[in-house]
TIDRENRO-399854 format. One record per residue (C-alpha): residue number from 1; x, y, z. Coordinates in steps of 0.02 Angstrom, whole numbers. Last residue first. Example, Ala and Ser with C-alpha at 12.3 -4.5 7.8 and 13.67 -1.06 7.14 Angstrom:
(2; (684; -53; 357))
(1; (615; -225; 390))
***
This chain:
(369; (1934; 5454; 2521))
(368; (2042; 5601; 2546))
(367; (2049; 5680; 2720))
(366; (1990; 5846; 2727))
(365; (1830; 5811; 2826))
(364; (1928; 5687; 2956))
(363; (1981; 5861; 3062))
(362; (2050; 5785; 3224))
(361; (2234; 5800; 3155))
(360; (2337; 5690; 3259))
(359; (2470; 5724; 3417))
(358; (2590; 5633; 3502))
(357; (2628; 5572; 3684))
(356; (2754; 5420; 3720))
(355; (2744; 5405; 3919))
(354; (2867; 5313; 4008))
(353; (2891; 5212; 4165))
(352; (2876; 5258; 4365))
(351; (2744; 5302; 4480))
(350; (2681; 5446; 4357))
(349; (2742; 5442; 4181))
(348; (2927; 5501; 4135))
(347; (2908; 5601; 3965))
(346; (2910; 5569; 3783))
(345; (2858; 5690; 3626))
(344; (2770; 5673; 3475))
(343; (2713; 5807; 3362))
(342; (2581; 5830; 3232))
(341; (2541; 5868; 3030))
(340; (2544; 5706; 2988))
(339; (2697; 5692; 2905))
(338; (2763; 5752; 3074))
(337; (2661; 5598; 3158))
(336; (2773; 5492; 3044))
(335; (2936; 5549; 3046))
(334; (2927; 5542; 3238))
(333; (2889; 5368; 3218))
(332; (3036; 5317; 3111))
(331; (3151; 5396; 3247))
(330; (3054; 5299; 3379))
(329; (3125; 5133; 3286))
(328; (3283; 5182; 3213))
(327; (3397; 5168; 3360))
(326; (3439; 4970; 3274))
(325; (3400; 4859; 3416))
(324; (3445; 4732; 3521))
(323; (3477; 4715; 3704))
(322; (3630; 4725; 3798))
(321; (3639; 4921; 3826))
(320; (3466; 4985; 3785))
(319; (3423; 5043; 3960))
(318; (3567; 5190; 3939))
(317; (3511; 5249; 3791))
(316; (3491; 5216; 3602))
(315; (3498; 5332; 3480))
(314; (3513; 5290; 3310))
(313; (3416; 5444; 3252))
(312; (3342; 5576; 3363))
(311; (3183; 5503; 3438))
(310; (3233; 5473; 3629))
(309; (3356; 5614; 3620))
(308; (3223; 5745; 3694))
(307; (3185; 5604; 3851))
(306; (3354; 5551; 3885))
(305; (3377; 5713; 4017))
(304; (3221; 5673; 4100))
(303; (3267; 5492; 4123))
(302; (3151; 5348; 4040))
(301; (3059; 5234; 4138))
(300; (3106; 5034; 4182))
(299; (2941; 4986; 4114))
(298; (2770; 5067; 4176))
(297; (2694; 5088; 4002))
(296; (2603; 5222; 3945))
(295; (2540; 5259; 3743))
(294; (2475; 5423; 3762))
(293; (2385; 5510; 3629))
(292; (2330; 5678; 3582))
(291; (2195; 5715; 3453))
(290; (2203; 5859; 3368))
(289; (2101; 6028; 3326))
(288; (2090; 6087; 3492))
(287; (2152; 5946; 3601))
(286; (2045; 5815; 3614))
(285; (2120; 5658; 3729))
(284; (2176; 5496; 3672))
(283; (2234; 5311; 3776))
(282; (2353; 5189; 3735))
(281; (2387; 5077; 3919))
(280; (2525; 4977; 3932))
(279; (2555; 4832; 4052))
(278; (2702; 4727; 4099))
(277; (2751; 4598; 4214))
(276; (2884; 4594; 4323))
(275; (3063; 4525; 4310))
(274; (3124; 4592; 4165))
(273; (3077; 4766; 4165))
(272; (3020; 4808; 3999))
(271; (3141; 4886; 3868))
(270; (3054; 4789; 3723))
(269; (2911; 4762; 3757))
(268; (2891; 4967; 3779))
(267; (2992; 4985; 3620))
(266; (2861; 4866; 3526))
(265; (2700; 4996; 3610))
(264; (2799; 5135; 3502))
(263; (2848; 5043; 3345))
(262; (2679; 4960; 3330))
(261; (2579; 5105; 3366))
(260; (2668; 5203; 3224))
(259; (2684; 5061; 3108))
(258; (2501; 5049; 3106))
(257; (2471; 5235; 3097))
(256; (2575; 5225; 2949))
(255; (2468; 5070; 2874))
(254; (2318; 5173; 2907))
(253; (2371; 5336; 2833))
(252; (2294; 5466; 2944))
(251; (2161; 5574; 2938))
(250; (2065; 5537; 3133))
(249; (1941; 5421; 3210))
(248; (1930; 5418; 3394))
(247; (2019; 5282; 3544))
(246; (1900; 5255; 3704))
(245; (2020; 5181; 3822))
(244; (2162; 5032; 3732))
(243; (2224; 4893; 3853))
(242; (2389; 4806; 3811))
(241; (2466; 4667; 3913))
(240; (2616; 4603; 3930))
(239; (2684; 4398; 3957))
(238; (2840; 4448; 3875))
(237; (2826; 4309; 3770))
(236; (2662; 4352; 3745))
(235; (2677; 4521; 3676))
(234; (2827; 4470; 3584))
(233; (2739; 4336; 3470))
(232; (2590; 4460; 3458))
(231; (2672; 4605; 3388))
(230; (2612; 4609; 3218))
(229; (2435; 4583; 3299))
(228; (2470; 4707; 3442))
(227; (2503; 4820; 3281))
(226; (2343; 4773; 3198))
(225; (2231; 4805; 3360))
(224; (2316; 4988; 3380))
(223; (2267; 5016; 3204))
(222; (2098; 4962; 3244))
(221; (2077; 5075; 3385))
(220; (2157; 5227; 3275))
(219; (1987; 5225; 3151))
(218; (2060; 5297; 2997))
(217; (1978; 5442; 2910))
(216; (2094; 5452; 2764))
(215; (2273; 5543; 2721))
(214; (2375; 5479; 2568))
(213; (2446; 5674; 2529))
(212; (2571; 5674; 2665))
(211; (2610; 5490; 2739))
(210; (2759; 5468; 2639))
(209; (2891; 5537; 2762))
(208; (2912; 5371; 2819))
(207; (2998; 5271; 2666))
(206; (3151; 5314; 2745))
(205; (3131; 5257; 2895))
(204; (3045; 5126; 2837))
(203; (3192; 5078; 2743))
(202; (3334; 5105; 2845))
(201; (3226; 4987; 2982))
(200; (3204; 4846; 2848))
(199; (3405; 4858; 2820))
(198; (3443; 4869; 3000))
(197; (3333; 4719; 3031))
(196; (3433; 4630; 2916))
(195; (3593; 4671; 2974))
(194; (3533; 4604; 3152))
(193; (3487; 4421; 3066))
(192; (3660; 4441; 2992))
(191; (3733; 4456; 3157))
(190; (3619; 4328; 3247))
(189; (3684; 4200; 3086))
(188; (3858; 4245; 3116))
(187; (3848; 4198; 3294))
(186; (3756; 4039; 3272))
(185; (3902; 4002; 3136))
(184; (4065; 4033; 3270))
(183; (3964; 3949; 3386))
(182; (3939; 3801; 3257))
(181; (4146; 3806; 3207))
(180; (4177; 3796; 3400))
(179; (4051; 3650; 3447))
(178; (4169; 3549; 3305))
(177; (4052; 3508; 3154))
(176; (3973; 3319; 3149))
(175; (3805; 3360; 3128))
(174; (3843; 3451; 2953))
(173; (3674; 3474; 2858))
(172; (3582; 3584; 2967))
(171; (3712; 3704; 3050))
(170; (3815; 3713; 2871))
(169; (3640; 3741; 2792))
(168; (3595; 3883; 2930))
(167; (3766; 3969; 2858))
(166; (3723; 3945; 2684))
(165; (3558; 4038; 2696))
(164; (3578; 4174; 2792))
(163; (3743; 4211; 2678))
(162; (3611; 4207; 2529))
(161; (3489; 4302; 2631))
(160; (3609; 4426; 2646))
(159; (3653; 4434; 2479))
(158; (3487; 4489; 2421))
(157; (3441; 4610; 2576))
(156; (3602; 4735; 2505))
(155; (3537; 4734; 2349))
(154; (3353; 4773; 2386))
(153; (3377; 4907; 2544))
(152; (3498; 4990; 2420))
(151; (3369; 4993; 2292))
(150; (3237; 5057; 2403))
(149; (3350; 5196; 2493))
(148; (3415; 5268; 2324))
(147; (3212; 5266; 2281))
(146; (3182; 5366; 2449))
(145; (3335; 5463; 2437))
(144; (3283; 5511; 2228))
(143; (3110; 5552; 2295))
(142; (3197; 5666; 2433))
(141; (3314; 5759; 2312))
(140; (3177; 5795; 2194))
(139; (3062; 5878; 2339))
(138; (3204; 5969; 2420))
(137; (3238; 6033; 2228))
(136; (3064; 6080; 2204))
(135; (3048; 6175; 2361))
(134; (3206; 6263; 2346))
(133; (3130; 6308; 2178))
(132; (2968; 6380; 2283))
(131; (3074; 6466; 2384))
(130; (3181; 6568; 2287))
(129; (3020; 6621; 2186))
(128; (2935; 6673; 2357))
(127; (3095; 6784; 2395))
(126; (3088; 6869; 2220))
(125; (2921; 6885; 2239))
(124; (2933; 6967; 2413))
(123; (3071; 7084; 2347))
(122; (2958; 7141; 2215))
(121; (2822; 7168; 2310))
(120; (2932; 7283; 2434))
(119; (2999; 7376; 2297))
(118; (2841; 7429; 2230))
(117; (2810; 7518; 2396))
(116; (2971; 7599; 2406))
(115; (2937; 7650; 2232))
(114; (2797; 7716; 2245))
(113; (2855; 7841; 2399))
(112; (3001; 7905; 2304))
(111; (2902; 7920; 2160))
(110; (2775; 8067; 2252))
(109; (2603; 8018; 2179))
(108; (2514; 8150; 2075))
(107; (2389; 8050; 2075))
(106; (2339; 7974; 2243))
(105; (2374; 7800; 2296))
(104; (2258; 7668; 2347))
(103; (2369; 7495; 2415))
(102; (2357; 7303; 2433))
(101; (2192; 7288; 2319))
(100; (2065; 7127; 2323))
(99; (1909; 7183; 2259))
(98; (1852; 7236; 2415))
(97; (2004; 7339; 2449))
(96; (1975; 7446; 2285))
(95; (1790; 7470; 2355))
(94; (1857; 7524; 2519))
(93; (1953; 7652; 2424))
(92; (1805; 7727; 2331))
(91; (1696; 7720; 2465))
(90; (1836; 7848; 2564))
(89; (1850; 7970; 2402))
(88; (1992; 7988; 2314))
(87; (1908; 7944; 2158))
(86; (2008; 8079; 2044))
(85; (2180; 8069; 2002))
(84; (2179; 7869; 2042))
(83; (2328; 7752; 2069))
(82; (2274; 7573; 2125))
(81; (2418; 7451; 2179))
(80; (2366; 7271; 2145))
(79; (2464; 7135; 2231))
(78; (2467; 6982; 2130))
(77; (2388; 6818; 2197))
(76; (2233; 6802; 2079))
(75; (2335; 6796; 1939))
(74; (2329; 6617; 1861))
(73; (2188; 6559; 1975))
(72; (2087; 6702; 1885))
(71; (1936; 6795; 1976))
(70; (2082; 6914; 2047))
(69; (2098; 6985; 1899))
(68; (1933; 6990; 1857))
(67; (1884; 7087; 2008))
(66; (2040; 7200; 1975))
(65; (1972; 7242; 1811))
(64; (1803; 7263; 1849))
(63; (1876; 7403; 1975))
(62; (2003; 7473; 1861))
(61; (1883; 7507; 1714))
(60; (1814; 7420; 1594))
(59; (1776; 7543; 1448))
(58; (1863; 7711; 1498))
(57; (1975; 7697; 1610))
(56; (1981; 7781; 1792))
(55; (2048; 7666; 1934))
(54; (2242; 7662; 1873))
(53; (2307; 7499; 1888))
(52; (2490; 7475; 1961))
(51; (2484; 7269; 1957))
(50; (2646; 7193; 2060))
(49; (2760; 7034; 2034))
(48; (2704; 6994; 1874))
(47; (2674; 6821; 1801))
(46; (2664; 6807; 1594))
(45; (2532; 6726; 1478))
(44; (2362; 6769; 1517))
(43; (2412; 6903; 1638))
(42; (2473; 7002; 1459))
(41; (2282; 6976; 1401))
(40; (2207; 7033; 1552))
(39; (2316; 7202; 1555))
(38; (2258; 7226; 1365))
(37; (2066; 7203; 1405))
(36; (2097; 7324; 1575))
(35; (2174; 7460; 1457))
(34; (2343; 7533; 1402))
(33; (2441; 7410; 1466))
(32; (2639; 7433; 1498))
(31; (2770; 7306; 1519))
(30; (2918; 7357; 1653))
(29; (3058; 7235; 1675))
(28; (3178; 7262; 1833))
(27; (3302; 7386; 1870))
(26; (3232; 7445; 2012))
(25; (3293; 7635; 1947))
(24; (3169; 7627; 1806))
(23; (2999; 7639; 1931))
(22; (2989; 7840; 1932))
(21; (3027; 7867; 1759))
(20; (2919; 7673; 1704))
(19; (2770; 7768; 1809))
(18; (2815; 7947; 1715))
(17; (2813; 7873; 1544))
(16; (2635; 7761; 1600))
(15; (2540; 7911; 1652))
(14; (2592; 8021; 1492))
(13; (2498; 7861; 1375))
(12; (2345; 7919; 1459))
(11; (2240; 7714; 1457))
(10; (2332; 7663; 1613))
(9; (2402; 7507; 1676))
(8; (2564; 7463; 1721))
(7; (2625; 7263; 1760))
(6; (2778; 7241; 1838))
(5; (2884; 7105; 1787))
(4; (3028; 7016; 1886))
(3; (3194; 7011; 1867))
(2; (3277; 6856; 2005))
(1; (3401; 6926; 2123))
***
């Protein structure tokens, strides 16, 4: 357990021995101030996990203290526990709570009882501490995945398109190769075109998380446009067709919310039925304060029990048996709306086919611009 400070504050030097008496057996670090200037001069330098201020002082007194306590980003978290011999009075208290107090205790207090409630602060600062360097490590250890992600993405795309390369010049250059040896090549070019795509898929995937902190008002209809852009060369050769309702603005990151519609409306292309055409319809709703969007299609459907695995990673189910794919896609999108601040969830849509739902922040005030 971390040692934290505690912060006493009383101008009767006999007040403060019998606060460190009664406080001594938490075993943490008691500093003593002997008026509001001095208390505001050790919160200038130090963090305390608790403020016992006594209300009467002479000069500034606990109130103004507490007011400018709490007036400081610095300090204006820490509990303050008054302790007063004399304003017991109701107004009194309520005035202590209006300037930000946890607790009014009478003089003579009974130590058993103060330090229970001490205790408490000092076990939630302890806790908060643990949790803020968790924080910082989880933090440290993602950046370093994301860069470990980008150089492996790097080195391992380098050689590949090396291989890429020699193996379509053995196709172009050598007409008179046996129709084994070119199988044998055509093959080892659609692997290495797949290795690719699970390099670029690693890589958004983990590059996804980024979206927190590069928020703006995006308009989501031109997002959608941009992805059936991207997408255009499957779109039509799956003769589909995407039609968008009345779409709203919300704090995303626009190339995000690109990849987002792309990934979702590309893994309706993709798992289509084969021998009918296909339509999908992206559509949003108000909900509170989010959006919620559907992105439909009426493809082959997804089954009930599939429909929680759908974006765990490298899953792929039944309907993706003979067709290509990495498992990455949806799995990348999930990462997404969650950096957003929403959800996203799947479920079989009426007369057959999926629904992809997730939810947006509606609030565009807070994004950045």
């Amino acid at each position: 357990m971390t040692t934290a400070k505690i912060l006493l504050v009383d101008d009767k030097e006999a007040n403060l021995v019998a606060l460190e008496a009664a406080l001594r057996p938490l075993e943490q670090e008691l500093v003593a101030a002997r008026s509001g200037e001095e208390a505001l001069r050790c919160l200038l330098h130090d963090d305390f996990a608790v403020i016992l201020l006594d209300v009467q002082m002479p000069g500034m007194d606990g109130f103004e203290t507490a007011a400018q306590i709490k007036e400081r980003e610095r300090s204006r978290e820490i509990p303050i526990i008054f302790l007063t011999a004399i304003s017991r009075e109701m107004h009194n208290q309520l005035r202590g709570y209006e300037v930000g107090a946890v607790d009014y205790i009478a003089k003579p207090f009974d130590p058993w009882v103060l330090r229970s409630k001490v205790a408490v602060f000092v076990d939630l600062y302890d806790k908060t501490h643990r949790l803020e360097a968790q924080a910082t490590r989880l933090a440290q250890s993602n950046a370093e995945l994301e860069q470990f992600a980008e150089i492996v993405s790097h080195d391992l795309r380098n050689p590949l398109v090396s291989v890429v390369g020699y193996l379509q010049m053995l196709v172009d250059d050598h007409d008179d190769l046996p129709d084994e040896a070119t199988e044998f090549i055509q093959r080892a070019l659609q692997a290495a075109e797949s290795m690719g795509k699970l390099i670029d898929d690693l890589l958004g995937y983990a590059m996804a998380g980024r979206t927190v902190g590069q928020l703006r008002a995006t308009d989501t209809g031109q997002a959608v446009d941009r992805a059936v852009s991207n997408l255009h060369a499957e779109i039509e050769r799956a003769g589909a067709t995407v039609k968008t309702g009345a779409l709203p603005t919300v704090r995303a990151d626009s190339s995000q919310l690109t990849r987002l519609f792309q990934n979702v409306i590309g893994n309706s292309v993709k798992y289509r039925h084969s021998d009918r055409p296909l339509e999908v319809a992206v559509d949003a709703e108000r909900d509170g304060d989010h959006w919620r969007f559907a992105v439909t299609d009426h493809g082959p459907g997804v089954a009930p029990e599939e429909a929680g695995a759908m974006f765990d990673r490298f899953y792929r189910g039944a309907s993706a048996t003979g067709r290509p794919g990495t498992g990455l896609g949806l799995a990348i999108c999930k990462k997404v709306v969650e950096g957003h601040g929403g959800r996203i969830w799947a479920e079989p849509a009426d007369g057959g086919g999926t629904v992809v739902r997730f939810t947006l922040p509606a609030d565009v005030s807070k994004a950045q611009n």
